[in-house]
Backbone and ligand atoms as CSV (ligand in chain L), in Angstrom:
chain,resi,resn,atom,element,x,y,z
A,1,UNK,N,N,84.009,-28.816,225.011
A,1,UNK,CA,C,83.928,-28.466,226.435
A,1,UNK,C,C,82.716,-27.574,226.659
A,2,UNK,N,N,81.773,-28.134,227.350
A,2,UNK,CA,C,80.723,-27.078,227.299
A,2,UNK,C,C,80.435,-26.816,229.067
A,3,UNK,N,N,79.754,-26.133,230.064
A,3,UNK,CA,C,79.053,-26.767,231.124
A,3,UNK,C,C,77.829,-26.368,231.024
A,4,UNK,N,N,77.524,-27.486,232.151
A,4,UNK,CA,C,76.199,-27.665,232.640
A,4,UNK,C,C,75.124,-26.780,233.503
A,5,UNK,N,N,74.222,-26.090,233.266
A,5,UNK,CA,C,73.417,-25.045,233.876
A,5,UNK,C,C,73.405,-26.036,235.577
A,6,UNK,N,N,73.813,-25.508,236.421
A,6,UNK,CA,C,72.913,-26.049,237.859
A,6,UNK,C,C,71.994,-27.073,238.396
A,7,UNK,N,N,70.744,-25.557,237.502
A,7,UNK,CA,C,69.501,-25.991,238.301
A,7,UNK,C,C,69.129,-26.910,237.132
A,8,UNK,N,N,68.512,-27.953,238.224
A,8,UNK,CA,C,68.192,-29.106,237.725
A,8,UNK,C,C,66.965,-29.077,236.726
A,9,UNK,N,N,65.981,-27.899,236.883
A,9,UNK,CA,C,64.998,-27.695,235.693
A,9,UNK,C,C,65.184,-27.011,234.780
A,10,UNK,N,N,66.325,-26.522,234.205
A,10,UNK,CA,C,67.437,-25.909,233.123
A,10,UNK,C,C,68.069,-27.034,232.701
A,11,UNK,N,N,69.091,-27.873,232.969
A,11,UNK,CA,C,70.192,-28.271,232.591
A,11,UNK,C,C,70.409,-27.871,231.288
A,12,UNK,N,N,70.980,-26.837,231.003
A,12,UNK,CA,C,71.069,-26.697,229.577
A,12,UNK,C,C,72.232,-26.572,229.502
A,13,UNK,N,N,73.048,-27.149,228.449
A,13,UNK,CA,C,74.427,-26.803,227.814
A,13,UNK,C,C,74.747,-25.660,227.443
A,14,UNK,N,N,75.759,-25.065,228.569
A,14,UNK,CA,C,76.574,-23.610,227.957
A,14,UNK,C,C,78.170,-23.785,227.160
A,15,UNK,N,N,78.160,-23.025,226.523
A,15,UNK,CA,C,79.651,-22.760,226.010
A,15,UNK,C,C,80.693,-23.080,227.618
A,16,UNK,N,N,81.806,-22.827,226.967
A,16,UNK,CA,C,82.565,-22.978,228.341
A,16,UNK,C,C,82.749,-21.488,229.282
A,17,UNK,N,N,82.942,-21.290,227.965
A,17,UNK,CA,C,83.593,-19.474,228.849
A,17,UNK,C,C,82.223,-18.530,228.886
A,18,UNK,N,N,80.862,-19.054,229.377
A,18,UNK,CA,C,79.780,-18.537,229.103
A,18,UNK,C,C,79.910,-18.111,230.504
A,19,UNK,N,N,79.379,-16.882,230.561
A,19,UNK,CA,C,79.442,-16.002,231.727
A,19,UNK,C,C,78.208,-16.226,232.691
A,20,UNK,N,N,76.964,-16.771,231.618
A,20,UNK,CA,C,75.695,-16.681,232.458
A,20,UNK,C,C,75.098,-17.776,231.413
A,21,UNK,N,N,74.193,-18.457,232.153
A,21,UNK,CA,C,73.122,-19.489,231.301
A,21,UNK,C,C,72.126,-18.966,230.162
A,22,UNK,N,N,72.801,-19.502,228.782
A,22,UNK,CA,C,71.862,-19.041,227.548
A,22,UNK,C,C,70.591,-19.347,227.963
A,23,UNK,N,N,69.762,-20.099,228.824
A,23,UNK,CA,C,68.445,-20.254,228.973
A,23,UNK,C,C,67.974,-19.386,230.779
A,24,UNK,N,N,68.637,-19.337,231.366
A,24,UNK,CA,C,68.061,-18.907,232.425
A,24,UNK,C,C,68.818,-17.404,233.029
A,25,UNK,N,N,69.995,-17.427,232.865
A,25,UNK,CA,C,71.213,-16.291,233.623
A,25,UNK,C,C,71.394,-16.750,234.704
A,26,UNK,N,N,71.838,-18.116,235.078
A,26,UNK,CA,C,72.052,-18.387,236.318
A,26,UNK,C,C,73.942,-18.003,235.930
A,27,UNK,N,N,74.436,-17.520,236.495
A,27,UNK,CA,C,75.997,-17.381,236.828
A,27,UNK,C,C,76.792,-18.487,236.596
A,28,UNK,N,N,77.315,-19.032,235.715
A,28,UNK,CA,C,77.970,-20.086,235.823
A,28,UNK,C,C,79.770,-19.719,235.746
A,29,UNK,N,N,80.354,-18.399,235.787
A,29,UNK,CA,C,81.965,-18.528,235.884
A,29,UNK,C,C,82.270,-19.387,236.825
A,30,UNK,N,N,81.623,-19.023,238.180
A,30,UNK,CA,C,82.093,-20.000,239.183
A,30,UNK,C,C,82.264,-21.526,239.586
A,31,UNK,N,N,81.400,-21.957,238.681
A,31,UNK,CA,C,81.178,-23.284,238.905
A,31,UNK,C,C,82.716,-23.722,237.719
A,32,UNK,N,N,83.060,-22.859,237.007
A,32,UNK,CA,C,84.083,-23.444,236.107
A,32,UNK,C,C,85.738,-23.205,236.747
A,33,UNK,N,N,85.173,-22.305,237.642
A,33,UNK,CA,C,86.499,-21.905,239.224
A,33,UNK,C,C,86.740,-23.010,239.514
A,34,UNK,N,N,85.423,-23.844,240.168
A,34,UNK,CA,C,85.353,-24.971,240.731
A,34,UNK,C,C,85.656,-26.561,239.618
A,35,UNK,N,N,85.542,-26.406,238.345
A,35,UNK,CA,C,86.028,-27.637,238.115
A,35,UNK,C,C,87.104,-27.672,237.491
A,36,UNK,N,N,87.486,-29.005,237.251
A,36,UNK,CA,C,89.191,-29.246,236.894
A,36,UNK,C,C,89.802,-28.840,235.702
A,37,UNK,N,N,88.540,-28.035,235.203
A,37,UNK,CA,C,89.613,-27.333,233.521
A,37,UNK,C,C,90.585,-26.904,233.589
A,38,UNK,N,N,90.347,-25.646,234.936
A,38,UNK,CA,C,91.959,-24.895,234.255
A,38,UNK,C,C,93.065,-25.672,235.082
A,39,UNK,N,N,92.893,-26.511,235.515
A,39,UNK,CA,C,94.355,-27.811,236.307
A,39,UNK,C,C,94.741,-28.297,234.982
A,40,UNK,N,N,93.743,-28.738,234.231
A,40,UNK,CA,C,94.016,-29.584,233.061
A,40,UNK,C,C,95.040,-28.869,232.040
A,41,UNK,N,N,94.613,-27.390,231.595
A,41,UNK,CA,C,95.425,-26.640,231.263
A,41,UNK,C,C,96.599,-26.103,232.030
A,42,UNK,N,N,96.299,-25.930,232.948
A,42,UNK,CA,C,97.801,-25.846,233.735
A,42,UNK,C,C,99.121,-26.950,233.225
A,43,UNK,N,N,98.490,-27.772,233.369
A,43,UNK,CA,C,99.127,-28.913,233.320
A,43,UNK,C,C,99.899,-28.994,231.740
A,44,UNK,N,N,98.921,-29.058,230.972
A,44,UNK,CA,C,99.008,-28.932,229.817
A,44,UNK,C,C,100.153,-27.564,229.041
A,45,UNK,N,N,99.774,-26.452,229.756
A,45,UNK,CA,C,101.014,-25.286,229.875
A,45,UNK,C,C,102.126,-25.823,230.197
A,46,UNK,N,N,102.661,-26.014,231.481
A,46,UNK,CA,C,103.721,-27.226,231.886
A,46,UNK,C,C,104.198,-27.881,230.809
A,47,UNK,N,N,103.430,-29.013,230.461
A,47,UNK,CA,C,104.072,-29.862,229.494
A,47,UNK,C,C,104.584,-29.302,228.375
A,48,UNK,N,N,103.876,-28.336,227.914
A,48,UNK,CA,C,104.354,-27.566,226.615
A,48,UNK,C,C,105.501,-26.417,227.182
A,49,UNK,N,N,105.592,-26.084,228.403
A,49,UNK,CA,C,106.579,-24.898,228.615
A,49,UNK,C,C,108.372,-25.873,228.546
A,50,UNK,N,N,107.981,-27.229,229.287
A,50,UNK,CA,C,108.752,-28.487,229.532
A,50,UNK,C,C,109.840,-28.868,227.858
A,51,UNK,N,N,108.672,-28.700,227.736
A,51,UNK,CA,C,109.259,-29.383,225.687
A,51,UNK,C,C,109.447,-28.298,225.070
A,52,UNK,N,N,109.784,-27.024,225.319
A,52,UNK,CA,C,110.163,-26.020,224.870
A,52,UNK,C,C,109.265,-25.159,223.529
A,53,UNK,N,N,107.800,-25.330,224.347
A,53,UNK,CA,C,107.047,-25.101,223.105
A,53,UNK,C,C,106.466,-23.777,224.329
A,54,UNK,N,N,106.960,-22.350,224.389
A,54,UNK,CA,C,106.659,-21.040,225.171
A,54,UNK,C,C,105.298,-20.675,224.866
A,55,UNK,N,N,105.433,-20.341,223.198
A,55,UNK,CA,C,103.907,-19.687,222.746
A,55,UNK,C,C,102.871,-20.572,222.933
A,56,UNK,N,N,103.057,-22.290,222.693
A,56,UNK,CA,C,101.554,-22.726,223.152
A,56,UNK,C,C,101.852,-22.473,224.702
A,57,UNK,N,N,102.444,-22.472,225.982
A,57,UNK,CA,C,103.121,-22.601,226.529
A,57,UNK,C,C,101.777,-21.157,227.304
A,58,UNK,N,N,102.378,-20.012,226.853
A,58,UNK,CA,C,102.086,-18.796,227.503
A,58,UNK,C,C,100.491,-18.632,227.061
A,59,UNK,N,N,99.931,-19.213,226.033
A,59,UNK,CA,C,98.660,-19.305,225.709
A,59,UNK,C,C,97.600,-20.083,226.663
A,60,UNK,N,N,98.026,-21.402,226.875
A,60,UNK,CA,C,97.523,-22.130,228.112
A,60,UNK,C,C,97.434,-21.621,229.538
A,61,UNK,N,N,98.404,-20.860,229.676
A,61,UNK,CA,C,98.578,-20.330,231.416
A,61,UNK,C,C,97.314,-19.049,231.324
A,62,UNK,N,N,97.511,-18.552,229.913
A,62,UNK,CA,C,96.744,-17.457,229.739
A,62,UNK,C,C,95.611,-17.509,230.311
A,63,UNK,N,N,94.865,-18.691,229.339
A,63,UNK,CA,C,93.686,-19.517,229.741
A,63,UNK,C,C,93.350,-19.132,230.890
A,64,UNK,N,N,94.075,-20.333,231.856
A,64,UNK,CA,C,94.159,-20.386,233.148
A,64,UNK,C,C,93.834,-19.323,233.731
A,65,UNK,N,N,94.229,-18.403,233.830
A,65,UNK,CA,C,94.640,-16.658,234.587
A,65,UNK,C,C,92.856,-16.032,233.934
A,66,UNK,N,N,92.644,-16.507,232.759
A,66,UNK,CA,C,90.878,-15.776,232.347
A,66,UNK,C,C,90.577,-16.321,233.682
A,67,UNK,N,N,90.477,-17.648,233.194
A,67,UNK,CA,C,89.234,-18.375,234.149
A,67,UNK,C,C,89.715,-18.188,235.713
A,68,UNK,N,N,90.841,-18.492,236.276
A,68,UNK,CA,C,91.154,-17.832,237.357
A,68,UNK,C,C,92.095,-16.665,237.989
A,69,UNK,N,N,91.035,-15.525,237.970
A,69,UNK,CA,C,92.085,-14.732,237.655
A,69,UNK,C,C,93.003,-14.666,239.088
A,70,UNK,N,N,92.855,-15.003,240.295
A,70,UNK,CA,C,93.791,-14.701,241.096
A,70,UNK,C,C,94.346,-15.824,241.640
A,71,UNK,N,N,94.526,-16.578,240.437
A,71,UNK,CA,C,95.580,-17.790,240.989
A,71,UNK,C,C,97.071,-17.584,240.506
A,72,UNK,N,N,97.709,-17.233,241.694
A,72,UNK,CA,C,98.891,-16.600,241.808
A,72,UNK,C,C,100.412,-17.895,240.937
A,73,UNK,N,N,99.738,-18.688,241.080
A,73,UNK,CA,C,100.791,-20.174,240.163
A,73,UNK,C,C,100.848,-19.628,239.077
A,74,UNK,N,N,99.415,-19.525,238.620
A,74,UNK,CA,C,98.892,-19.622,236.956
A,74,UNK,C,C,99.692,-18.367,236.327
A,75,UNK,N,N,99.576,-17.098,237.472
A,75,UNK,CA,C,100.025,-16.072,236.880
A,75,UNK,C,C,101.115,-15.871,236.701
A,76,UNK,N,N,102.204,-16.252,237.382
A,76,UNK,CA,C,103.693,-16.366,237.566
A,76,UNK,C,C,104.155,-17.233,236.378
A,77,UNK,N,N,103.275,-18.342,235.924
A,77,UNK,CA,C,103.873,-18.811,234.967
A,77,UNK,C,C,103.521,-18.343,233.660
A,78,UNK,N,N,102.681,-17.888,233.734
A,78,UNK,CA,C,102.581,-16.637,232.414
A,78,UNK,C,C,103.367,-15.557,232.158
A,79,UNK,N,N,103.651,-15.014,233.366
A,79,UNK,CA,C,104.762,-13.636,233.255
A,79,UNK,C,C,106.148,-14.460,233.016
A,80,UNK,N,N,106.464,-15.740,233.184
A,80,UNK,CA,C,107.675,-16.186,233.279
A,80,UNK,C,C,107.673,-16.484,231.888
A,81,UNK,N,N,106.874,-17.020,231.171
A,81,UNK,CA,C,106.326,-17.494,230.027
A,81,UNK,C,C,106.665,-15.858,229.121
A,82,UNK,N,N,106.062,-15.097,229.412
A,82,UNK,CA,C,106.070,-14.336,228.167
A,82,UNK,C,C,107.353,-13.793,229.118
A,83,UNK,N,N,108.112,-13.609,229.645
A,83,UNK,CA,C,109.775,-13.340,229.668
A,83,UNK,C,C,110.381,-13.800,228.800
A,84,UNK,N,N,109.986,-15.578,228.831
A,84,UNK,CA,C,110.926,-16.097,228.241
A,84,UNK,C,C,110.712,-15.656,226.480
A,85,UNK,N,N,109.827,-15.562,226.276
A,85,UNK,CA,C,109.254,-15.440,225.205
A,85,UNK,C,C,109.927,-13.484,224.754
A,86,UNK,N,N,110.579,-12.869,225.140
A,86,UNK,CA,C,110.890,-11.804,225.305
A,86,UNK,C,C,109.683,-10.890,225.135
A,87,UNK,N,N,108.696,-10.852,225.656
A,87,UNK,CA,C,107.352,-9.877,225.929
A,87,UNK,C,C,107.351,-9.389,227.257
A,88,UNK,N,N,108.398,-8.651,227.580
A,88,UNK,CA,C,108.739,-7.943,228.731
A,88,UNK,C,C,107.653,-6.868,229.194
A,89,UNK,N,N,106.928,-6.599,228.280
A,89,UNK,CA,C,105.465,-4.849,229.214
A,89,UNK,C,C,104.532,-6.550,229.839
A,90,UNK,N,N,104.157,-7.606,228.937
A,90,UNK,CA,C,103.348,-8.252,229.491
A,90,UNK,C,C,103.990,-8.911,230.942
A,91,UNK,N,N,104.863,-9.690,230.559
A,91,UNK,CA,C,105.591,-9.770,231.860
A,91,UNK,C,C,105.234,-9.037,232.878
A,92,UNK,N,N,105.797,-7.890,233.007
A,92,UNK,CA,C,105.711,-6.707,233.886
A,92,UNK,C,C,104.238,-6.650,234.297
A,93,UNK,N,N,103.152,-6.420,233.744
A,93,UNK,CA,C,101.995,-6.525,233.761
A,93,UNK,C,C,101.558,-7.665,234.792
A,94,UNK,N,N,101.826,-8.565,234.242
A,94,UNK,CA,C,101.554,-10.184,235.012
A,94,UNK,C,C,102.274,-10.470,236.491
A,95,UNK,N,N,103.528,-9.851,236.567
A,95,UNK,CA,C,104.312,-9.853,237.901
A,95,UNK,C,C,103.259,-9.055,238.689
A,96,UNK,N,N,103.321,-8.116,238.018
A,96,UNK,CA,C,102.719,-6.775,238.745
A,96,UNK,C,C,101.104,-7.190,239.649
A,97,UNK,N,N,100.496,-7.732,238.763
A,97,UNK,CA,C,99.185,-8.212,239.163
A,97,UNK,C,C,99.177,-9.399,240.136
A,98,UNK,N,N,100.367,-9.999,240.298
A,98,UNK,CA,C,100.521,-11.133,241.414
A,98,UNK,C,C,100.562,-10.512,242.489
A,99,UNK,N,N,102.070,-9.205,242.724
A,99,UNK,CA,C,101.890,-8.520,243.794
A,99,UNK,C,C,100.744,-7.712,243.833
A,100,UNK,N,N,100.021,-7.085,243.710
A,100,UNK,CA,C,98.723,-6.761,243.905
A,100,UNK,C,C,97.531,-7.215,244.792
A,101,UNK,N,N,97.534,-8.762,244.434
A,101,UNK,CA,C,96.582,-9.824,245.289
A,101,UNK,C,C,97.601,-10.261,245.821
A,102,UNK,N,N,99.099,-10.910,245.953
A,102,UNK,CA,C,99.893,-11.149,246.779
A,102,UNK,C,C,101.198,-10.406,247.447
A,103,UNK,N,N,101.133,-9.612,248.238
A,103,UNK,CA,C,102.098,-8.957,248.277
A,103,UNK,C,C,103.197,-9.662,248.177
A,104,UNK,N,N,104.520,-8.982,248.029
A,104,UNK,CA,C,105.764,-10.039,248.430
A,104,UNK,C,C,105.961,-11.432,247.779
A,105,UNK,N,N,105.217,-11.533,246.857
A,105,UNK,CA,C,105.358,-12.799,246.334
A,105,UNK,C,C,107.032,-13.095,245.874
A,106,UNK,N,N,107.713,-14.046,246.392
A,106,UNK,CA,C,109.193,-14.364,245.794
A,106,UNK,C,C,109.447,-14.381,244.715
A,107,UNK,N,N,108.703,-14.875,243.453
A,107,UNK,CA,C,108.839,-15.271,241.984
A,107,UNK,C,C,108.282,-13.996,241.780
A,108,UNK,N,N,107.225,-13.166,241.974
A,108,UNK,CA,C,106.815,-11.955,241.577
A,108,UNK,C,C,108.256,-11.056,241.629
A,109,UNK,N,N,108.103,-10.829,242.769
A,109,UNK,CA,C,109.603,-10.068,243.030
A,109,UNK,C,C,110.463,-9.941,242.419
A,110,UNK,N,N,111.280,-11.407,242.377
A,110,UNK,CA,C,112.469,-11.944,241.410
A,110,UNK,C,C,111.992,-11.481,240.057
A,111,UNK,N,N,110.230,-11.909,239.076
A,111,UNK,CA,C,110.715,-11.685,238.452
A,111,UNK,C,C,110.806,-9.850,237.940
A,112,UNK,N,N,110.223,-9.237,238.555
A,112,UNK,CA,C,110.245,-7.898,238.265
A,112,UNK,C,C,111.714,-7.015,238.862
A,113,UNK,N,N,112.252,-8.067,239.375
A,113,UNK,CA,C,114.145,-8.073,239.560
A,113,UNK,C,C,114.973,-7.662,237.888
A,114,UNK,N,N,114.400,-9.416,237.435
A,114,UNK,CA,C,114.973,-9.288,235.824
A,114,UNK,C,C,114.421,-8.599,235.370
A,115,UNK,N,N,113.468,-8.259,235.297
A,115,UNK,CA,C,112.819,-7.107,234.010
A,115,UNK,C,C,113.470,-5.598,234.346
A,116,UNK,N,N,114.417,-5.064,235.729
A,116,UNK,CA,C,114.771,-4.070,235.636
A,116,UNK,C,C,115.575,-4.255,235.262
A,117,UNK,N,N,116.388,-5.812,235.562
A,117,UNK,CA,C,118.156,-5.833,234.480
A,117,UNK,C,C,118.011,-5.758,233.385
A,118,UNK,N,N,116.682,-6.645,232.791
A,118,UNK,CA,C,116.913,-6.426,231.163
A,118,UNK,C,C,116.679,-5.129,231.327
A,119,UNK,N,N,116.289,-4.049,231.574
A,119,UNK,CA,C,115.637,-2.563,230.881
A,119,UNK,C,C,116.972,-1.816,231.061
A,120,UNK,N,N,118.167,-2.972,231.960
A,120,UNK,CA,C,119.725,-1.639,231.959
A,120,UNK,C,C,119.966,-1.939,231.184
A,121,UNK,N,N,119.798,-3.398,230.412
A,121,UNK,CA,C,120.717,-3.498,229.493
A,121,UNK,C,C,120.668,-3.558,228.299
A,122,UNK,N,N,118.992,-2.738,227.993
A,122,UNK,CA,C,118.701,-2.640,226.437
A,122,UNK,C,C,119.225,-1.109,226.190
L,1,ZN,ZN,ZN,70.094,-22.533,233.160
Protein backbone atom coordinates (compact mmCIF):
# COMPACT_ATOMS: atom_id res chain seq x y z
CA UNK A 1 0.00 0.00 0.00
CA UNK A 2 1.85 2.97 -0.83
CA UNK A 3 0.30 6.63 -2.16
CA UNK A 4 0.78 8.70 -4.75
CA UNK A 5 2.47 12.33 -4.40
CA UNK A 6 -0.33 14.82 -6.16
CA UNK A 7 1.55 16.94 -8.11
CA UNK A 8 1.86 15.65 -11.28
CA UNK A 9 5.76 16.64 -11.60
CA UNK A 10 6.56 14.51 -8.35
CA UNK A 11 4.47 11.50 -8.62
CA UNK A 12 6.52 9.78 -6.35
CA UNK A 13 5.59 6.76 -4.25
CA UNK A 14 5.08 7.35 -0.48
CA UNK A 15 4.75 4.83 2.27
CA UNK A 16 1.17 4.80 3.35
CA UNK A 17 1.21 6.38 6.68
CA UNK A 18 3.74 9.02 5.24
CA UNK A 19 2.86 12.28 6.67
CA UNK A 20 4.53 14.40 3.88
CA UNK A 21 6.15 13.53 0.35
CA UNK A 22 9.75 11.84 0.62
CA UNK A 23 10.56 13.99 -2.52
CA UNK A 24 8.76 17.24 -2.22
CA UNK A 25 6.69 17.74 1.47
CA UNK A 26 3.61 18.09 -0.20
CA UNK A 27 1.03 16.89 2.76
CA UNK A 28 -0.33 13.80 1.85
CA UNK A 29 -2.46 12.54 5.36
CA UNK A 30 -5.32 13.99 3.69
CA UNK A 31 -5.52 12.61 0.57
CA UNK A 32 -5.44 9.09 2.54
CA UNK A 33 -8.73 10.75 4.63
CA UNK A 34 -9.99 10.83 1.26
CA UNK A 35 -9.37 7.33 -0.08
CA UNK A 36 -11.01 4.03 0.61
CA UNK A 37 -8.31 2.46 2.95
CA UNK A 38 -9.59 2.97 6.12
CA UNK A 39 -13.45 1.65 4.78
CA UNK A 40 -11.47 -1.30 3.69
CA UNK A 41 -10.21 -1.78 7.17
CA UNK A 42 -13.24 -0.92 8.74
CA UNK A 43 -14.72 -3.45 7.08
CA UNK A 44 -12.17 -5.80 7.58
CA UNK A 45 -12.39 -4.97 11.65
CA UNK A 46 -16.13 -5.98 11.27
CA UNK A 47 -15.45 -9.14 9.74
CA UNK A 48 -12.90 -10.10 12.23
CA UNK A 49 -14.94 -8.54 15.31
CA UNK A 50 -18.05 -10.87 13.49
CA UNK A 51 -15.92 -14.22 13.69
CA UNK A 52 -14.91 -13.55 17.05
CA UNK A 53 -11.39 -12.67 16.33
CA UNK A 54 -11.39 -9.00 19.05
CA UNK A 55 -7.51 -8.53 18.99
CA UNK A 56 -7.20 -8.56 15.14
CA UNK A 57 -10.56 -7.00 15.56
CA UNK A 58 -9.44 -3.87 17.89
CA UNK A 59 -6.14 -3.57 15.85
CA UNK A 60 -7.97 -2.75 12.52
CA UNK A 61 -10.44 -0.13 14.02
CA UNK A 62 -7.22 1.14 15.59
CA UNK A 63 -5.88 1.69 12.20
CA UNK A 64 -8.86 3.34 11.20
CA UNK A 65 -9.07 5.97 14.24
CA UNK A 66 -4.81 6.84 13.20
CA UNK A 67 -5.82 7.62 9.87
CA UNK A 68 -9.16 9.09 10.87
CA UNK A 69 -9.03 10.38 13.85
CA UNK A 70 -12.55 11.86 14.27
CA UNK A 71 -14.54 9.29 12.80
CA UNK A 72 -16.88 8.72 15.49
CA UNK A 73 -18.00 4.79 13.95
CA UNK A 74 -14.35 3.87 13.85
CA UNK A 75 -13.95 5.02 17.38
CA UNK A 76 -16.87 3.42 19.10
CA UNK A 77 -15.88 0.31 17.65
CA UNK A 78 -12.59 0.33 19.10
CA UNK A 79 -13.68 1.29 22.62
CA UNK A 80 -16.32 -1.51 22.20
CA UNK A 81 -13.55 -3.70 20.92
CA UNK A 82 -11.12 -3.24 23.64
CA UNK A 83 -14.25 -3.64 26.29
CA UNK A 84 -14.80 -6.62 24.95
CA UNK A 85 -11.39 -7.50 25.04
CA UNK A 86 -11.41 -6.44 28.88
CA UNK A 87 -9.01 -3.19 28.34
CA UNK A 88 -11.30 -1.01 30.22
CA UNK A 89 -8.62 2.59 30.79
CA UNK A 90 -8.49 2.17 26.80
CA UNK A 91 -12.06 1.85 26.45
CA UNK A 92 -12.65 4.73 28.65
CA UNK A 93 -10.13 6.68 26.72
CA UNK A 94 -11.84 5.92 23.31
CA UNK A 95 -15.55 6.62 24.66
CA UNK A 96 -14.20 9.59 26.10
CA UNK A 97 -12.67 11.00 22.88
CA UNK A 98 -16.00 10.37 20.90
CA UNK A 99 -17.77 12.61 23.39
CA UNK A 100 -15.30 15.23 23.00
CA UNK A 101 -15.84 15.75 19.09
CA UNK A 102 -19.40 14.37 19.64
CA UNK A 103 -21.21 15.35 22.41
CA UNK A 104 -23.99 12.99 23.58
CA UNK A 105 -23.07 10.37 21.46
CA UNK A 106 -25.61 7.20 22.45
CA UNK A 107 -22.96 4.32 22.15
CA UNK A 108 -20.38 6.77 23.76
CA UNK A 109 -22.62 7.27 26.62
CA UNK A 110 -23.87 3.71 26.99
CA UNK A 111 -20.58 2.73 26.70
CA UNK A 112 -19.01 4.76 29.53
CA UNK A 113 -22.46 3.52 31.37
CA UNK A 114 -20.71 -0.09 31.48
CA UNK A 115 -17.40 0.90 32.32
CA UNK A 116 -18.88 2.53 35.61
CA UNK A 117 -20.75 -0.93 36.29
CA UNK A 118 -17.79 -2.85 35.66
CA UNK A 119 -15.61 -0.42 38.11
CA UNK A 120 -18.71 -1.35 40.99
CA UNK A 121 -18.15 -4.51 40.45
CA UNK A 122 -14.44 -5.11 40.51
ZN1 LIG B 1 5.85 14.85 -4.13
Amino acid sequence: MTVRCPLTDCDTENAADAEKCVRCATPLRHLARLSAYPDQLFNRGLAAATAGDLGTARDLFAAVVHWCPQDVVARNALALASFQLEDHAAACVHWEAVLDGSPGDPLATDGLALLADCELDE
